[in-house]
Structure formats: C-alpha cells, structure tokens
N, C-alpha and C positions, 0 to 999 in steps of 0.2 A: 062206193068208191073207197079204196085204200087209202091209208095216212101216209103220207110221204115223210112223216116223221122218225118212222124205222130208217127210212133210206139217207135222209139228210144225218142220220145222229152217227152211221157207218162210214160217211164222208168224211163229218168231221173227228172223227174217230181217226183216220187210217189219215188223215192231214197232219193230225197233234202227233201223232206216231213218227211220221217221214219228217216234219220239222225237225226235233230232236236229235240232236249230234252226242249223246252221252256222256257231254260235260269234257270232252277230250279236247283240251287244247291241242294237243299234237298225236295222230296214229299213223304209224306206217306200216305196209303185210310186207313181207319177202315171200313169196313165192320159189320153193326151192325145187327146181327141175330132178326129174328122176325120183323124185321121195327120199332125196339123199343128203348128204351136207356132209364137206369136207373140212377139215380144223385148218386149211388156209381161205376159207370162206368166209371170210368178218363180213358183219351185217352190219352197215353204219345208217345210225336214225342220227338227224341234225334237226336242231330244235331251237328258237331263239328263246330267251326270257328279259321280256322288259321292266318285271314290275318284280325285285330281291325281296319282296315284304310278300308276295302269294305266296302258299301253302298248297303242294301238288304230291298225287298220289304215284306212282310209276308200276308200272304191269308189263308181263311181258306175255303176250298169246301166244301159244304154240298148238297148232293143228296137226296131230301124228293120226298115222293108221292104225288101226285096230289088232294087228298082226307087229307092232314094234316091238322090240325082242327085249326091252328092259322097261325096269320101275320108275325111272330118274333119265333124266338130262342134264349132264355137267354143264354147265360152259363157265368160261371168262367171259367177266363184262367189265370193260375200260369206259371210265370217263373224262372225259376231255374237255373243260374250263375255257372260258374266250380267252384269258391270258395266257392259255400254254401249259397249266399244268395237267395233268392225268392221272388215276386213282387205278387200281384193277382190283375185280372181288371174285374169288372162285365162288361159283351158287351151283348147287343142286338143284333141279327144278324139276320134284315129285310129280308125277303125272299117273299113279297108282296107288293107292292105301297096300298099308303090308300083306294083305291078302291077295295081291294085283287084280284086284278093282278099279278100274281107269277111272280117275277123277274127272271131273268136270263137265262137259255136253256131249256124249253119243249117240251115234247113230251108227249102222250097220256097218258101213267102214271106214268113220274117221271119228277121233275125238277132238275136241279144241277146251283149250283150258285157258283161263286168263290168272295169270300168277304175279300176287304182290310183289314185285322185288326192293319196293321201298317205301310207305306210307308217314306220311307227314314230313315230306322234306320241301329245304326251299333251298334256292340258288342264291349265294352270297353276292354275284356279280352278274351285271347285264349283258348279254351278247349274245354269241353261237354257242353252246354247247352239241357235244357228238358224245352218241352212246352206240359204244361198239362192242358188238356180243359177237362170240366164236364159240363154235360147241367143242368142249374138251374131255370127250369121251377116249376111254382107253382102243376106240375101233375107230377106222380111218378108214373112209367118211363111214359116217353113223346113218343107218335107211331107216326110213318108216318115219321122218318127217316133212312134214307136206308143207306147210308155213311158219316163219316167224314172225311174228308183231311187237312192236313197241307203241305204247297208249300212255299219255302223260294227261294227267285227270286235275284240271283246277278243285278242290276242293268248298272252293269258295269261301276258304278262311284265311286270316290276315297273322303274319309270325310277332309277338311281344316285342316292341320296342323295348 
C-alpha cells in the first residue's frame, strides 16, 4: 500500500500557496482592449488608508507584447490626497535593459514586469486616495500593451514617531 503522505503534503502545499494574497493591500489589472492605450485613457486605482503610521511599497505591473516597439514607457502619474490636493511625477518605466532584453517574466508573446514606483512611503492623512497614471509616450495611442496594474504592498513596518 502507498503512503498518502506524498499526496496529503501536495494538498497542503498548493492550499499554503492559494491562501497567500502577496502581502497586497490593494491591486487593480486594467485590461487595455486592442493591445493599445490612448494618452486620454487615465487609469484610476482608488485605495483607502486607515492607519498614517504603515509603511507601503507601490508597484506598478505592466504586461506588453513581445513585438512592442520601444525600451521605456513614459507615463504621468497624479496623486490625489483625501483632502484635495494632487502631486504629478513624469516616470519612465524600463521594460528592456540597453541591449533590448525585455525585463521581467517572458514568455512567447507577452512580458509582465512589476516596477517600483515608490518604496518605503507612507500616507500623511486617512481617507481615499486615487492614483492615476496616463501613458505619455510621443505616439498616440501607444500598442503592444496588454495591462496595467497598480499593487500597493503593506510592508509590515511602522514610520518613526
């Protein structure tokens, strides 16, 4: 008779695995129809924060085709405070090393990258925050991107009193 302890150790294997949410307090995908994205296209991720003393990471995933015709993805990214103020940062966001070796996880015809856009920040005030990104490429709409994501990553650390 077999040990059913291969089989039981594979359960709770692929259990511990699907539990696991990636420490993400907040992800959204934007699925962008056509493989295209237009510069009047804003992608708004809304996100509350209740606790100004966490320490969170911010990432933005972007899934292009294998066939996308540049190194880099400009966008604008505005942030938006519960109180009403708003911030904008022009970001490049590398999706190739200078030899155009596409960074990040490939396969046959897509790549998906998850890219720091800010590590170790915290929210000064409790409420809604909105993070809106717009791609600001010199071509109008930009092809050869298939998703956007926005992943906001509790770190599990507390900011100095």
């Amino acid at each position: 008779m077999k040990s059913p302890f291969p089989l039981l150790a594979s359960f709770f294997s692929i259990l511990l695995l699907t539990s696991c949410n990636g420490g993400y307090d907040f992800e959204k995908q934007y699925e962008l129809q056509g493989e295209y994205w237009a510069q009047d296209d804003t992608l708004n991720f809304h996100f509350p924060i209740e606790d100004t003393l966490r320490i969170y990471n911010l990432y933005l995933e972007i899934e292009h085709n294998t066939n996308y015709s540049y190194q880099n993805l400009y966008t604008q990214i505005y942030t938006q405070f519960p109180a009403g103020q708003r911030i904008k940062e022009l970001l490049s966001l590398e999706l190739a090393d200078k030899a155009g070796v596409w960074l990040g996880n490939c396969g046959k015809e897509y790549c998906v990258l998850k890219i720091p856009i800010q590590e170790g920040a915290y929210f000064n005030q409790q409420g809604e925050y909105t993070v809106m990104v717009e791609q600001y490429m010199r071509v109008n709409p930009v092809r050869g991107i298939r998703s956007v994501g926005f992943l906001l990553e509790d770190t599990g650390q507390i900011k100095a009193r």
